[in-house]
C-alpha positions in Angstrom: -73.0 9.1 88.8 -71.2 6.1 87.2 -72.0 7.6 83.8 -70.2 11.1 84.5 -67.6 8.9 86.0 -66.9 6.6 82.7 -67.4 10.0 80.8 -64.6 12.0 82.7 -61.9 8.6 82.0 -63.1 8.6 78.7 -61.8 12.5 78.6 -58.7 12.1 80.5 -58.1 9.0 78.3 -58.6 11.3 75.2 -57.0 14.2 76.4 -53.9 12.0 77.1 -53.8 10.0 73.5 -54.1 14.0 72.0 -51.1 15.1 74.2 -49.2 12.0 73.3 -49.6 12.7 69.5 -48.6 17.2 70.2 -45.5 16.0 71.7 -44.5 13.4 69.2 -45.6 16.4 66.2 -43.5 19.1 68.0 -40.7 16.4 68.7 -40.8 15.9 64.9 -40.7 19.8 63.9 -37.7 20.4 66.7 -35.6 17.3 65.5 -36.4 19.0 61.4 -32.6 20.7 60.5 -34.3 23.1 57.9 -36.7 23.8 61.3 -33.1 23.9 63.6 -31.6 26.5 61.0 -34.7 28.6 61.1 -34.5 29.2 64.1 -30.7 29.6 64.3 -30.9 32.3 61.8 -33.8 34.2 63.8 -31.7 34.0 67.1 -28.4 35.2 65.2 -30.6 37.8 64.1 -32.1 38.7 67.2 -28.5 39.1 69.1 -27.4 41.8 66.0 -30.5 43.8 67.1 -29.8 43.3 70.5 -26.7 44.5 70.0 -27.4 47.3 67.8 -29.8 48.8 70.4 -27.9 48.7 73.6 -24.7 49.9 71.9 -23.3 53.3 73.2 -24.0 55.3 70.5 -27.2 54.0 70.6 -27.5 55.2 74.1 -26.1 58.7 73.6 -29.2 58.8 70.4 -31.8 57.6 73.3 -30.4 60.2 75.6 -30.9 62.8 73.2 -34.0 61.8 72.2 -35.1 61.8 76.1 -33.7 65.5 76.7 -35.5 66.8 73.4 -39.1 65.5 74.4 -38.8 67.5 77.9 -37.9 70.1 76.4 -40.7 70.0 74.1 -42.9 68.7 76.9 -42.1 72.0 79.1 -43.0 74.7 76.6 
C-alpha cells in the first residue's frame, strides 16, 4: 500500500506544479494589452448585437415573424 500511497503524492505533487504553471500562462495572456484589446473589441461588439436584437423594431419583426408561422402552421 505504501507504493500507491508515494504514487498518489507523486500525482498531487504533479498535478499541482502543472496548475501552478496554467495559471501563471493564463495570468501572462490576461495581463497581454494586444490580448486586453481583443477582447475589448469582441465585448463592444457583442453589446451592438445585443442591442440590435432586443431593439423595438426588432421586436415588432419577431412579432411578425411569430404571427406568420401560425398562420402557416394552421393551414
Amino acid at each position: 500500500m505504501s507504493g500507491n500511497a508515494e504514487k498518489a503524492a507523486a500525482l498531487l505533487k504533479n498535478s499541482g506544479a502543472k496548475a501552478k504553471a496554467a495559471a501563471g500562462k493564463l495570468r501572462d495572456l490576461a495581463t497581454d494589452p494586444e490580448v486586453q484589446a481583443k477582447v475589448k473589441k469582441a465585448a463592444d461588439e457583442g453589446k451592438k448585437v445585443y442591442d440590435a436584437v432586443t431593439s423595438p423594431k426588432a421586436m415588432e419583426f419577431y412579432r411578425q415573424a411569430a404571427e406568420l408561422i401560425k398562420k402557416t402552421r394552421k393551414k
